[in-house]
N, C-alpha and C positions, 0 to 999 in steps of 0.2 A: 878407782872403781871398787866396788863393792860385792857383786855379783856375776859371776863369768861361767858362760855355756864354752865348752871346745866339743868343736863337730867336728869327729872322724869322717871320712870319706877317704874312697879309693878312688884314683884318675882314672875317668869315663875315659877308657883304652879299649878298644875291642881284645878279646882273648886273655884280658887280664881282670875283670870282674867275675862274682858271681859263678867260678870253676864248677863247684858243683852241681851250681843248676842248669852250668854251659853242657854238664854233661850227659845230659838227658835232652834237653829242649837246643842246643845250639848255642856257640856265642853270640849271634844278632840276637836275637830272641831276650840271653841272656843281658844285655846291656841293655836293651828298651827297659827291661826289668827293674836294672839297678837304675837307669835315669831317671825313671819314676819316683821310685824310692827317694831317690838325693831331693826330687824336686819337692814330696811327697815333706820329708823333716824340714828341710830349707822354710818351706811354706810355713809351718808350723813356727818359728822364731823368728821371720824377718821385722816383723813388726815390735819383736819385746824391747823393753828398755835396759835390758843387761846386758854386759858387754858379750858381744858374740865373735867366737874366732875359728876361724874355718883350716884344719891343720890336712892339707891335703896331704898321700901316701909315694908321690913323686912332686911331678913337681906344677909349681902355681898353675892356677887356669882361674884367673878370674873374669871371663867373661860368659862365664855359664849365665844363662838369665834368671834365674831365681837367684840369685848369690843379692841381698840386700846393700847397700852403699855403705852401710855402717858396719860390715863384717869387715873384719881384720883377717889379713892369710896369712897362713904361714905356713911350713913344711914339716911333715916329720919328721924327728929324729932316731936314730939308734936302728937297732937289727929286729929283736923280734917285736909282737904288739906289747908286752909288757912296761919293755924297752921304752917303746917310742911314747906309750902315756904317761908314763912314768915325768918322761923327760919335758912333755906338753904342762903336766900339771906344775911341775918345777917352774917351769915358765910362768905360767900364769900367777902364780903365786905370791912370786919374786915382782910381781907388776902389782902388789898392793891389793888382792883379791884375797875378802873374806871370806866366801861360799864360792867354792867352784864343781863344775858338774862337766863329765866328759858324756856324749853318745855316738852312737853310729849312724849307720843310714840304710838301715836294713830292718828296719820293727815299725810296720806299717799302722801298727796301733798304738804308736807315740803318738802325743796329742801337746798344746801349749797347755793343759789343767794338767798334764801329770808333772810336767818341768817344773812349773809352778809349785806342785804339790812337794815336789823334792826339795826346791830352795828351803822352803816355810819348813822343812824337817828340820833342816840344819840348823832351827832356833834350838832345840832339843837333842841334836844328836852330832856327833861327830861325824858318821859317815850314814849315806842314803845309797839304797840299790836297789835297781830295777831289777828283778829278776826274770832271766829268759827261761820259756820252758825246754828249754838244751840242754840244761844246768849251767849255762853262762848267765850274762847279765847283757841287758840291754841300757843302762845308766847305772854310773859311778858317780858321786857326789862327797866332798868332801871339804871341813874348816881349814885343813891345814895339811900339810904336805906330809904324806906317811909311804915312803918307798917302796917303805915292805910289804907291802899290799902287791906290788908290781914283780915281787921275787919268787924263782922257782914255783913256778904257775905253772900246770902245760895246758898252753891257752887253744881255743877253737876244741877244749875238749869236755865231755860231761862232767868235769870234777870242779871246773874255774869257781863256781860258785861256793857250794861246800869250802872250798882251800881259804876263799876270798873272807867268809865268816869266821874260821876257824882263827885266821890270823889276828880278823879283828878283837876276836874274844881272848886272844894269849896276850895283847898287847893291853888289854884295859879299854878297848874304843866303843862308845856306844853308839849301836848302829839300829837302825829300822829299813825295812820292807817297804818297795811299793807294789802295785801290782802284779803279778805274773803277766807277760806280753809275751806274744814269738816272734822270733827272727824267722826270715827266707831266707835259707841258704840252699836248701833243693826244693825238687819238683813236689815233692812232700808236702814240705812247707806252704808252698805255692800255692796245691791245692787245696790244705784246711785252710787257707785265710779266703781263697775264692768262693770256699763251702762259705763259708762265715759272714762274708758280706752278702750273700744270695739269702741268707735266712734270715740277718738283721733288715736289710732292706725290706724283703717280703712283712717285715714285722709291720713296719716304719711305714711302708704305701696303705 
């Protein structure tokens, strides 16, 4: 293969998705939430022709119905998230993959044109990043296996991105930008993206 997505996802567990936004709005609430979401990127790549691998956060569930036939599972690895993509990307890598691109399943404004848009960097660039407006990233993309991307990060924090650049730039790696997107992870979140489709909608009718 040539081309490989890995989709993060966390196991649709009640009380273990979505904490922060459990903790305003409730865990049911909160897991309707994240299942959207999951169903929401899922939808988004069942159809592409690059290899798709579904690295679930415990353990397999493949019989979610959006999960496509041609997705490959497998399980996390390691302790924290640095950890565990780190060790996802090693993987895939080691399987003969020139371009490989990690996301989540939390950035309702992933689309199949931006995936796209990140492979087609990687003719020109070493490394592609989605940047989220939290200071993380909502997509990693990379030609080849660079560790140290995954090192002393404090991830889930305002800094992950800034650190993520800085390292590229001490190492020689050329990288580009794609969009700005946000992630949901509170009720915050939740409702600028609810503002957001009530004003593009209103556009659109």
């Amino acid at each position: 293969m040539n081309n490989a997505l890995i989709v993060f996802l966390k196991n649709l567990t009640l009380g273990k998705v979505k904490t922060r936004l459990a903790a305003t709005i409730g865990d049911q609430k909160a897991l309707e939430i994240y299942s959207q979401l999951v169903e929401h990127t899922l939808n988004q790549v069942n159809t592409a022709n690059y290899e798709k691998l579904l690295y679930f956060s415990d353990n397999l569930h493949s019989d979610l119905p959006v999960i496509g036939q041609d997705f490959l599972l497998r399980q996390q690895q390691g302790g924290d998230l640095g950890e565990r993509m780190s060790n996802a990307f090693k993987e895939v890598f080691e399987s003969s993959a020139e371009k490989v691109l990690i996301i989540g399943t939390d950035c309702p404004g992933l689309d199949t044109s931006i995936i796209e848009q990140a492979f087609d960097a990687l003719d020109m660039h070493q490394v592609v990043i989605g940047p989220a407006n939290d200071g993380g990233y909502y997509l990693l993309g990379m030609t080849g296996f660079h560790s140290f991307l995954f090192e002393d990060v404090p991830w889930s924090t305002s800094s992950v991105l800034e650190l993520t650049l800085q390292k590229c730039a001490m190492h020689g790696l050329s990288y580009t930008l794609l969009e700005e997107l946000s992630d949901i992870d509170d009720e915050n979140d939740l409702n600028s993206w609810n503002e957001w489709l009530k004003v593009n909608q209103s556009r659109e009718s």
